[in-house]
N, C-alpha and C positions, 0 to 999 in steps of 0.2 A: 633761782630758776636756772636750769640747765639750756645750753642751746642744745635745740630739735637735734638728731642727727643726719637728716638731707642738708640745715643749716653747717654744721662740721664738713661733711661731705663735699657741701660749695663751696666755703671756704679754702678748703685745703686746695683744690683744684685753682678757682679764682680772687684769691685774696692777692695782692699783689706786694706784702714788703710783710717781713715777721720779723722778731729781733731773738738771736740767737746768742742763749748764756751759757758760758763754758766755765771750766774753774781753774784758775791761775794753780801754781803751786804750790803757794803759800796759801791757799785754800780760799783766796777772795772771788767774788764772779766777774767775769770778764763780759759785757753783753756788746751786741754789735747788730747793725740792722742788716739782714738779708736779703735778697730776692731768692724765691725757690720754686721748684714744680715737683710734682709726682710723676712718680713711674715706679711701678711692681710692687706699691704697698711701700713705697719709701720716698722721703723729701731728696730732694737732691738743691744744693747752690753751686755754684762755679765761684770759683777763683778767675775773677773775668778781667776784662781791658781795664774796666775803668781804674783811673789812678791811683794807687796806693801807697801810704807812706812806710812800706819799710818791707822788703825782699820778700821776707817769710811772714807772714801773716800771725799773730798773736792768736787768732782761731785754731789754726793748723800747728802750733805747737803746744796749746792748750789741750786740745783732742788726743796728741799722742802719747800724752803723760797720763792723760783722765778721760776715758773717753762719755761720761756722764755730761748729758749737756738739754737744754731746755729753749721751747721756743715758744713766742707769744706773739698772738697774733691779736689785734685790738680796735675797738675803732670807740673814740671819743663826739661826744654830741654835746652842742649846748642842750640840748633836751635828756636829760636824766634816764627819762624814762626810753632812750633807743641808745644805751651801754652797753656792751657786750666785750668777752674777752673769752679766748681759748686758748690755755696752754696745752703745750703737748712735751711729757719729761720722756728721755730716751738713752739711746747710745748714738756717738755720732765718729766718721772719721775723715781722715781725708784719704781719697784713693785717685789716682790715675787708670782708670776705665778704660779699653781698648775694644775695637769692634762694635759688635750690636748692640752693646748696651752703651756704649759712650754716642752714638747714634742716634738713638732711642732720645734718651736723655736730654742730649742739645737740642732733639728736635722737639722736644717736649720743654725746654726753656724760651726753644726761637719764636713755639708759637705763641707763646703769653706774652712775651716780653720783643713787641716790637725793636724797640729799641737797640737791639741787639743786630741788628741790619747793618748800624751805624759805629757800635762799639764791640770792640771784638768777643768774642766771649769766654775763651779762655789768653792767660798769659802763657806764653812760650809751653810748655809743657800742659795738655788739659789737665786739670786738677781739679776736682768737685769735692765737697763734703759731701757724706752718702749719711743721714738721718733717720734710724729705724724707731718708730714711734713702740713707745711699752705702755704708756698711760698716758689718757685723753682727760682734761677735765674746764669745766668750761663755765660760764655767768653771762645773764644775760638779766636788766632788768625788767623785761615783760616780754611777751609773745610778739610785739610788734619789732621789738628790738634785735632780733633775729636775722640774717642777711636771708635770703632766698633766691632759688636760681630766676 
């Protein structure tokens, strides 16, 4: 069973963590958990404050070799029957945004993601992956299982 699509629709909006798969060079996948929002028909993450172990991010150099990349969005139940998962396969990259749309964007991360009051949200330089979805596909074990606004 497919989720509804107002159920896609909410999620994409209010789902709060997705994991995003990129492909190494040597063709293995690289996956890594996100925070993301929409804006203009596209995912957007930041390259934010919080800690990270190494300058240039394994995402951001995965993307500029390959930019084929996939994100899953999931939620696990001790009850079987409220399973559900939505991937979403695409193109993704990293861009430094300037103006209205780097604007837009933060202010469309700041407002899902409190937290972001506290931690900065980009490093030195803004830097976001910019995520254009091509194919939507998605499971849900029954109609109850479904997220809803």
């Amino acid at each position: 069973m497919r989720l509804p699509g107002e159920s896609v629709e909410y999620l994409l909006d209010h789902w709060p963590v997705a994991r995003l798969a990129t492909l190494r060079r040597d063709g293995m996948p690289h996956q890594v958990p996100i925070v993301f929002a929409r804006h203009a028909g596209r995912l957007w993450s930041p390259i934010d404050g919080k800690p990270k172990s190494e300058r240039e991010l394994a995402r951001v150099r995965h993307l500029a070799g390959d930019p084929r990349a996939g994100l899953l969005l999931d939620d696990y139940a001790e009850d079987w029957t409220a399973l559900w998962w939505l991937r979403l396969d695409g193109r993704a990259r990293a861009l430094r945004p300037r103006g209205a749309e780097l604007d837009a964007v933060a202010a469309a991360l700041r407002a899902k993601y409190p937290q972001y009051a506290r931690v900065p949200l980009f490093q030195d330089e803004p830097t976001l992956i910019e995520f254009r979805i091509e194919t939507r596909r998605s499971w849900c074990a029954s109609g109850n299982a479904a997220p809803r606004p």
